[in-house]
N, C-alpha and C positions, 0 to 999 in steps of 0.2 A: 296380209295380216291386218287385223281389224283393229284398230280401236276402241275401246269404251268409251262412253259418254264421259263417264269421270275422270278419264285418262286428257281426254281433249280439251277440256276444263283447266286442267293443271298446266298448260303449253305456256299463258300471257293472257293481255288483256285483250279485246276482240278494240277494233279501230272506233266504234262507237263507245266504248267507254271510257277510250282516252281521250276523244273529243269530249266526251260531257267532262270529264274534271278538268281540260284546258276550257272549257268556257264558263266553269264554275271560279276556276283560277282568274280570269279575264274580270268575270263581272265584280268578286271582290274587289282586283285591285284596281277597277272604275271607282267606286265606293267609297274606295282609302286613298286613291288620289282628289278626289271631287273636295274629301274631307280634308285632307293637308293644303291643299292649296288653298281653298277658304283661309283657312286659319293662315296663312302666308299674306292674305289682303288686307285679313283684317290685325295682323301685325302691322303691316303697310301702313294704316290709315293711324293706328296707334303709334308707331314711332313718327308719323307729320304730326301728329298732338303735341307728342311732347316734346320735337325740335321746336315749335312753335311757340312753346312756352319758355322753352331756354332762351329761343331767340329776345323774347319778348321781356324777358329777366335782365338779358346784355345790352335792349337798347335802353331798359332803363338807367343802366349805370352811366350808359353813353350819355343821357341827360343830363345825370345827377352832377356829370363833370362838368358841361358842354353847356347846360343852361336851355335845352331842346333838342330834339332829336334830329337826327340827317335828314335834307331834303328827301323829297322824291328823286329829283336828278341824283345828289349824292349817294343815296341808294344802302344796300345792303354792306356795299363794298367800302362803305365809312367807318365800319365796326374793324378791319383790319391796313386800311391805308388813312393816312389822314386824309382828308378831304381836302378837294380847292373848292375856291368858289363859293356863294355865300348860302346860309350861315358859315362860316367861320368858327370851327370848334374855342372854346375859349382854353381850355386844361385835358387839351387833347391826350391819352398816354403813350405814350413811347413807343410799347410793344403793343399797341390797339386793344382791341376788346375782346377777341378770338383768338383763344388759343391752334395755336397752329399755322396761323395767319389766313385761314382759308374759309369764306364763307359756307357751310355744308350745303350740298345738294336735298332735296326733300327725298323721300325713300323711289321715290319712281325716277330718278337722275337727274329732275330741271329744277330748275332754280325757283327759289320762292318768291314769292311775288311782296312787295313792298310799296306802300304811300304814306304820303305824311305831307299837311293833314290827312287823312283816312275818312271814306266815304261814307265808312258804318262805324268810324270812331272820329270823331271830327277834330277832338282837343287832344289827341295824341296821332295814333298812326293805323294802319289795316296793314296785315303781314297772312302770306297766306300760300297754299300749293295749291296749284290747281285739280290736283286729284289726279287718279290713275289716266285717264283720255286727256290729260293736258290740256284742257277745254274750259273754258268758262261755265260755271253750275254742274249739273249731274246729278244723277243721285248714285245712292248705295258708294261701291268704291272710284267710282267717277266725280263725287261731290268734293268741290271745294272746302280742304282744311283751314281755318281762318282763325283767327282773335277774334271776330267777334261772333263766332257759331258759340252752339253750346259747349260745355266743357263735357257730354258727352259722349266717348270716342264715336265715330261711323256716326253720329247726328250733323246735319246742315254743315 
């Protein structure tokens, strides 16, 4: 018994057309992955901004008490321990300056970086992540987030 053409037709799809829609399938979701993850760095680099401005909000109060900001030795870790060692906070608070007691990590997990005096702020302090390659400079998402880059985001 024979088949019709239009009979053979109606069976399924033939194995070349299920390849072309898993590689039609494939290259979309190359496309829509390329695009979320972008947006996932450039989140990245947006929340080192504005940790960085927070940060930079809480070491002012640390001043405003303290009459100057934590050494470099003192570090970031003076916003939630008191510090030894000189300066000598003057009206240190109690419960520090971080909630939580914990200094936050920068969005890529390492610690921010901190001086004071500060090389590209010299009458106060430099506070900064080193960017996604944890590396000194870089560009794009590899650039160092800093107090004294521009204010905006993914610039210098």
């Amino acid at each position: 018994m024979e088949t019709s053409p239009r009979h053979r037709r109606s069976r399924g799809f033939t194995l070349i057309e299920i390849m072309a829609v898993v590689l039609i399938i494939g290259l979309l979701g190359g496309i829509v992955g390329a695009v979320v993850f972008s947006q996932v760095d450039k989140a990245r680099v947006n929340t080192a901004h504005a940790q960085v401005k927070q940060l930079e909000s809480v070491l002012e109060f640390y001043r405003m008490d303290n009459a100057r900001y934590p050494s470099s030795e003192q570090g970031l870790q003076a916003l939630v321990r008191k510090p030894s060692g000189d300066p000598q906070p003057r009206s240190y608070r109690p419960e520090g300056y971080l909630q939580g007691g914990v200094v936050p990590k920068d969005p890529w997990g390492e610690d921010y970086q901190y001086r004071s005096p500060g090389e590209h702020n010299p009458y106060s302090f430099d506070l900064w992540s080193l960017g996604a390659d944890g590396k000194p400079g870089g560009d794009g998402n590899d650039a160092d987030v800093g107090n004294w880059a521009s204010d905006e985001p993914g610039k210098g």
